[in-house]
C-alpha positions in Angstrom: 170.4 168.7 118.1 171.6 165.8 115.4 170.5 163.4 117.9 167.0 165.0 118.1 166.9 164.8 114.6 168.0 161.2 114.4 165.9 160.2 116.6 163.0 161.4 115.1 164.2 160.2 111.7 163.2 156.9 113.0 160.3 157.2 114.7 159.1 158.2 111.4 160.7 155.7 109.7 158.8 153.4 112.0 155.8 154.7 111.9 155.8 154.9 108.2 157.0 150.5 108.4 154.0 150.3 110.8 151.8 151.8 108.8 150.8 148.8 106.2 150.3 146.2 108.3 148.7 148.3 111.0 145.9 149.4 107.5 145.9 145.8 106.7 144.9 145.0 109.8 141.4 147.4 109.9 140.9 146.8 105.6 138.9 147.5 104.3 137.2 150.1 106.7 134.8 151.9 104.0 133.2 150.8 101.1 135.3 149.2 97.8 134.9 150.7 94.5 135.3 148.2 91.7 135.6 149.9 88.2 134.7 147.8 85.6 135.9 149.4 82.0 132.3 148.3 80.0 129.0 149.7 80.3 125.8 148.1 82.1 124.9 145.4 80.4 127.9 143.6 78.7 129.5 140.6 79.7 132.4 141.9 81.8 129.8 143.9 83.7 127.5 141.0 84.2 130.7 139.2 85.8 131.9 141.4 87.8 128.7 142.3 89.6 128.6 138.0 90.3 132.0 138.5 91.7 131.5 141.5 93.7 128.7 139.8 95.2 130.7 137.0 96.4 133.4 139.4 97.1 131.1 141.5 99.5 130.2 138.3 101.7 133.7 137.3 101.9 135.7 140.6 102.7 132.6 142.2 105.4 132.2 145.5 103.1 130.1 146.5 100.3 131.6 146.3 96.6 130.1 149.6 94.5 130.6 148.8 90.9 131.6 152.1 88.9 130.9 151.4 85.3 133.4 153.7 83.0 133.2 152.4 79.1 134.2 153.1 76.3 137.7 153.0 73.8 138.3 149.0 73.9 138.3 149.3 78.0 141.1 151.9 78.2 139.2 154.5 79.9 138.0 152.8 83.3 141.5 151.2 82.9 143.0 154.4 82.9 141.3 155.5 85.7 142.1 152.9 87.7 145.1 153.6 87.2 145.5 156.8 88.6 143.5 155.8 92.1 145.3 156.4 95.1 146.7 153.0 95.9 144.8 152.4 98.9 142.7 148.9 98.2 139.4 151.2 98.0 140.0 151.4 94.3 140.0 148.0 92.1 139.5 147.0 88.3 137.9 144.3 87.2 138.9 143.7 83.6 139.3 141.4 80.6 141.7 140.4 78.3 140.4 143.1 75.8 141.5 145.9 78.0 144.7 144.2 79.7 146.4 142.9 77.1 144.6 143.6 73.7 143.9 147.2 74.0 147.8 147.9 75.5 148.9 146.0 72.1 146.7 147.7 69.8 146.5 151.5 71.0 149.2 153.7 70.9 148.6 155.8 74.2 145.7 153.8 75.9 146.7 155.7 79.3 147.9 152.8 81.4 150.6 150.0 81.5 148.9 146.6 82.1 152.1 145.5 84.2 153.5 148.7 85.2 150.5 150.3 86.3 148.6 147.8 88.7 148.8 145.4 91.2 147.5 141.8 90.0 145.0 140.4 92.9 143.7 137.6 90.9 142.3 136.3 87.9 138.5 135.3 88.2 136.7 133.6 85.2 136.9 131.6 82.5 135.0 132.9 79.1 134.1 131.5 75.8 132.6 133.5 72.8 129.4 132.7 71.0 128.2 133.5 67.6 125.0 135.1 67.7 122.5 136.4 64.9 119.4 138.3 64.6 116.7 136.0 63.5 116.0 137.9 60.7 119.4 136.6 58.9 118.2 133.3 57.4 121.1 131.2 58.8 121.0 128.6 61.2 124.4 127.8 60.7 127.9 129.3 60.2 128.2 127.4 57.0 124.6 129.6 56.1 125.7 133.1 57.3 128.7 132.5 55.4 126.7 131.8 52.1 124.6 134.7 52.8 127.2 137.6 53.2 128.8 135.7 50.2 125.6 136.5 48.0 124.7 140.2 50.0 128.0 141.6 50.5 128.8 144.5 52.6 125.1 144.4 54.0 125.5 142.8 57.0 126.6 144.5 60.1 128.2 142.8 63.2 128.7 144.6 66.7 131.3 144.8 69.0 131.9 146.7 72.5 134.8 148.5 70.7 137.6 148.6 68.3 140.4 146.2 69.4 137.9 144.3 71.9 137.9 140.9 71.6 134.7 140.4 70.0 135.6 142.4 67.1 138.9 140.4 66.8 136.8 137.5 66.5 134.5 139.0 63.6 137.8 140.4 61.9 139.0 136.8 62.1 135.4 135.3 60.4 136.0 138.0 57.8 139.4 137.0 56.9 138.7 133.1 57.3 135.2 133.0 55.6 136.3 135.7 52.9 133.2 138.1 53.7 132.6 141.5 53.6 130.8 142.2 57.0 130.6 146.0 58.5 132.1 146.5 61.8 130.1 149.0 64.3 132.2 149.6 67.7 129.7 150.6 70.3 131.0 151.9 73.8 130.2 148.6 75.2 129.0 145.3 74.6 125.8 146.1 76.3 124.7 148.4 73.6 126.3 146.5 70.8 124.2 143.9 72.4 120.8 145.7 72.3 120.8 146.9 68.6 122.0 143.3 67.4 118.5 141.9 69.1 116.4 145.3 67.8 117.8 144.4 64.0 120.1 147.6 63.8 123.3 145.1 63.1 122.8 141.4 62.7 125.6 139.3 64.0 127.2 139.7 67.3 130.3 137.6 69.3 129.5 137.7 72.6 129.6 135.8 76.1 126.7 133.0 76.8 126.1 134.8 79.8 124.3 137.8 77.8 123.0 136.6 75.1 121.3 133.0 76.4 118.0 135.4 77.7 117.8 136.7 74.5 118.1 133.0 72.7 115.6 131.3 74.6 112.9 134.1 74.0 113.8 134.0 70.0 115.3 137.4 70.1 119.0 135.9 68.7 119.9 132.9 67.1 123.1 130.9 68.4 125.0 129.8 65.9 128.5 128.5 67.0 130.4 128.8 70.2 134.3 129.9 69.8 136.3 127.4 72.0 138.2 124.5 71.6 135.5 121.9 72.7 131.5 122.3 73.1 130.7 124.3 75.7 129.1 122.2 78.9 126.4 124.3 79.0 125.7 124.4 75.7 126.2 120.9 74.2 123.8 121.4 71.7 125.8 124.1 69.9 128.8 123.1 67.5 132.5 124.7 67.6 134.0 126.8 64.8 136.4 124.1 63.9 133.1 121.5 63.6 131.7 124.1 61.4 134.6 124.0 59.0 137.1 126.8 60.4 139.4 124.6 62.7 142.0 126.5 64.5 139.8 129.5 65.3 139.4 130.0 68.7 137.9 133.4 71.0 137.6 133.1 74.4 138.4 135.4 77.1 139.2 135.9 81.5 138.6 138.2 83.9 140.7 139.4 86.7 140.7 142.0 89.1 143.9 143.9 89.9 144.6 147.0 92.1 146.4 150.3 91.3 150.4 149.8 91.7 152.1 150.7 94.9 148.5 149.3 97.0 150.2 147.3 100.3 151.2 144.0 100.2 149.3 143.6 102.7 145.9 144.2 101.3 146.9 142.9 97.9 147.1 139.4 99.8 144.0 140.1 102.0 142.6 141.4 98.8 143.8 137.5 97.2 142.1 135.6 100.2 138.6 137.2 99.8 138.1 136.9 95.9 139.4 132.9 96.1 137.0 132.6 99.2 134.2 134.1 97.2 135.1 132.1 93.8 135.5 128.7 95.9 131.8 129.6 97.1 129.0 127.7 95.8 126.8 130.6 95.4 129.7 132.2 93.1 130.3 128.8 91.0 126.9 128.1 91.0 125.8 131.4 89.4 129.2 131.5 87.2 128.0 127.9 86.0 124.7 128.4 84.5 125.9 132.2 83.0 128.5 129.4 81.0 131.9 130.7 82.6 134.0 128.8 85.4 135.8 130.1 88.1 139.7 130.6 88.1 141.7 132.1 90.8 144.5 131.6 92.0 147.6 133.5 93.8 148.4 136.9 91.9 151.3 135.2 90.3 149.0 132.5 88.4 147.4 136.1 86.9 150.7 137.2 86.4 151.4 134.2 84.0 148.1 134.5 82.1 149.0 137.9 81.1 152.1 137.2 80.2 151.2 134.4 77.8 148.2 135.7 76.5 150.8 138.4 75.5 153.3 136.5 73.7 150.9 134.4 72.1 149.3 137.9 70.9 152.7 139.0 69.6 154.6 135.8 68.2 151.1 135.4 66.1 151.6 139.0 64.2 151.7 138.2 60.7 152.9 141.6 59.4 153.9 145.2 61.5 151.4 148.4 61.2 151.2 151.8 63.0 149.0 151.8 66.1 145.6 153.5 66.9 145.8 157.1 68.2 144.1 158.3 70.7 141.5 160.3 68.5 140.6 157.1 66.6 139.3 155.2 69.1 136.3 157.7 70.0 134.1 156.7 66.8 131.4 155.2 67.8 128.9 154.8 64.5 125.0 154.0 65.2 123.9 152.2 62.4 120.5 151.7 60.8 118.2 148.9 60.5 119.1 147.5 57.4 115.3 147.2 55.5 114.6 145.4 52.7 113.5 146.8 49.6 113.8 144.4 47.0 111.7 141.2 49.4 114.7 138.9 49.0 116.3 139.6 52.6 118.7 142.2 51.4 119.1 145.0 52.5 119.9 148.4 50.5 123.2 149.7 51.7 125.7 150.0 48.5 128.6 147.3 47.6 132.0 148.0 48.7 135.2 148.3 46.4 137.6 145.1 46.8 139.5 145.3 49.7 143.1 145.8 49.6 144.6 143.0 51.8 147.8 143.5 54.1 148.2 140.5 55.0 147.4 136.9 53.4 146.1 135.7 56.8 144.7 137.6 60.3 146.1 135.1 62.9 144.7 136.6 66.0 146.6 139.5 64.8 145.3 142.7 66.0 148.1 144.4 64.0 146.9 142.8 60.7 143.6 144.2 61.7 144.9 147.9 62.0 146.5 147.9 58.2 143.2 146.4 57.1 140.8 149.0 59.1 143.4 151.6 57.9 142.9 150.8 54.1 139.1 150.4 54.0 138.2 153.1 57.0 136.6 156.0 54.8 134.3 153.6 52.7 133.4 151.7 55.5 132.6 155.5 57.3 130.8 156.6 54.2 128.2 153.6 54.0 128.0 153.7 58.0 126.9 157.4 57.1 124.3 156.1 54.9 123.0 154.3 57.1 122.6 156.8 59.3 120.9 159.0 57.0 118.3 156.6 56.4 117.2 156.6 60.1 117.0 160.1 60.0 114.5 160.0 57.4 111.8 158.3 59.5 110.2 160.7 61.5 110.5 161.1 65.5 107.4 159.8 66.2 108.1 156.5 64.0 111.6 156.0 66.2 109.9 156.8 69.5 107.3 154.4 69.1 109.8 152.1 67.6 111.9 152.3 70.7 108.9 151.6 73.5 108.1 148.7 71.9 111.5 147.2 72.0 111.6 148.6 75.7 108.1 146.5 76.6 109.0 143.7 74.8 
């Protein structure tokens, strides 16, 4: 009877060892979901549907993108988390939601090492200033003046709280010395559209997203947010050019898998997204969105985190308690800031001074959390205010208002 037993001890044993390869060997046999943690729309999104076009080509299966937004990227992230770690699940992310968000909230639901399986990192991504051409600045130097002489009556957008585009507009604020109101959206898609309809004026986003909108007048590109002039935009000056040198904002993508997926498919999983990066159709399409290609063995992803980490950390200026869970949820819808007076301001009230934490942000998302901390409930009250005022126009005004955005 024990040798019965041990014998079918490893027959199991085998079978369970023979199991990986033998699901390498058939992977993928269904369809691939790729969760991306942004709405339609935003940058990430626009990137990861390039990708999973190359991807499909490459690996002989379709790629269905699941969109899941919202919280600075943790909640796709989460769920990806939680997949069965079978290779039919994937994330594609950004540094917001790998390494920013993990930093900045206190339970975001996931562990970016812990929790997944790095495949590879995919693109290369610099931010852009953008405002809507109603702000009379063609230049940072010109916003800069303007929110100077109108302060707390200019809005600027971001696809969340602790995203990197709103570290990059907390950054402005503390380098320029300007009171600018933050509105987290659940994306940077929608942050995107009310920036071009007027409901908030200035915007950090990826070329890839706002360029459409730019060449049809609908934004005005101001600066891009990288160390050196953009190839694709050679035309359009650096923050450091512009009189703010050291500040920089540019992001990557990658796409990872839930931990405990095989080895196996993680390194079948590698093969396909570097076939489809080293693709002309991929770079090609990449190139003119104004992103590059990475990729890479899961290691060279491995490293990027890790750095981008450090860096993140060594540059924390001062300590602060993190985001909870029930803080990250606000999303504020703002109104279209009119002008009543027929100078260009608008009619939202003045803020108090602003009690500073620290002298300088530094890419410090913690310096950010003492400083949203302290000015929270005035900033709330005048986004209220805004919102009021919307209200006041009647249904049929903001119906009609909408379809013409929609056919424009």
């Amino acid at each position: 009877m024990k040798e019965l037993r041990g014998a079918l001890a490893i027959a199991v044993l085998i079978g369970f060892g023979a199991t990986g390869p033998a699901h390498a060997q058939t992977y993928p046999e269904r369809p691939i979901k790729m969760i991306v943690p942004t709405p339609p729309g935003g940058p990430i999104n626009t990137m990861a549907r390039v990708v999973a076009h190359g991807l499909e080509a490459a690996i002989g299966q379709s790629i269905v993108v699941d969109n899941r937004g919202g919280a600075g990227n943790t909640i796709g992230s989460a769920e990806a988390a939680r997949a069965a770690p079978d290779g039919y699940t994937l994330l594609f992310s950004s540094a917001s939601g790998l390494v920013i968000s993990p930093l900045l909230y206190a339970h975001p639901g996931y562990d970016p090492v812990k929790s997944f399986e790095p495949i590879a990192a995919t693109t290369d991504i610099p931010l852009v200033l953008v405002v809507n051409p109603a702000v009379p600045a063609k230049s940072v130097q010109e916003l800069v003046a303007y929110a100077k002489a109108h302060p707390g009556q200019l809005n600027f957008a971001s696809g969340g709280s602790g995203t990197l585009p709103h570290l990059a507009g907390e950054l402005l604020k503390q380098m320029a010395g300007i009171d600018i109101v933050h509105v987290p959206y659940k994306g940077g898609g929608p942050g995107l559209t009310d920036t071009v309809g007027g409901q908030t004026q200035i915007m950090f986003d990826v070329p890839a997203t706002v360029m459409p909108f730019a060449q049809a007048g609908k934004l005005r590109v101001l600066v891009v947010a990288s160390a050196t002039r953009d190839p694709f935009l050679p035309d359009v000056p650096t923050m450091a050019e512009s009189g703010f040198p050291g500040f920089q904002a540019t992001s990557w993508t990658a796409i990872l898998a839930p931990a405990g997926t095989p080895h196996a498919v993680v390194t079948k999983l590698n093969a396909a997204v570097n076939r489809a990066l080293n693709s002309n159709d991929v770079r090609s399409t990449l190139a003119k969105l104004g992103s590059a290609a990475i990729g890479g063995p899961p290691d060279t992803l491995v490293q990027m985190m890790a750095d981008d980490r450090a860096s993140r950390r060594s540059s924390n200026s001062c300590t602060s308690p993190r985001i909870e869970p029930s803080e990250r949820t606000r999303v504020h819808r703002p109104a279209r800031v009119t002008d009543t007076r027929g100078d260009g301001a608008g009619s939202l009230p003045s803020p108090p001074p602003q009690s500073a934490h620290c002298a300088l942000f530094s890419h410090s998302i913690r310096a950010w959390s003492n400083l949203r901390r302290s000015s929270w409930c005035w900033e709330t009250a005048r986004v209220r205010c805004a919102r009021s005022m919307v209200r006041r126009a009647s249904s049929t005004d903001r119906f009609d208002r909408s379809m013409a955005f929609l056919a424009s």
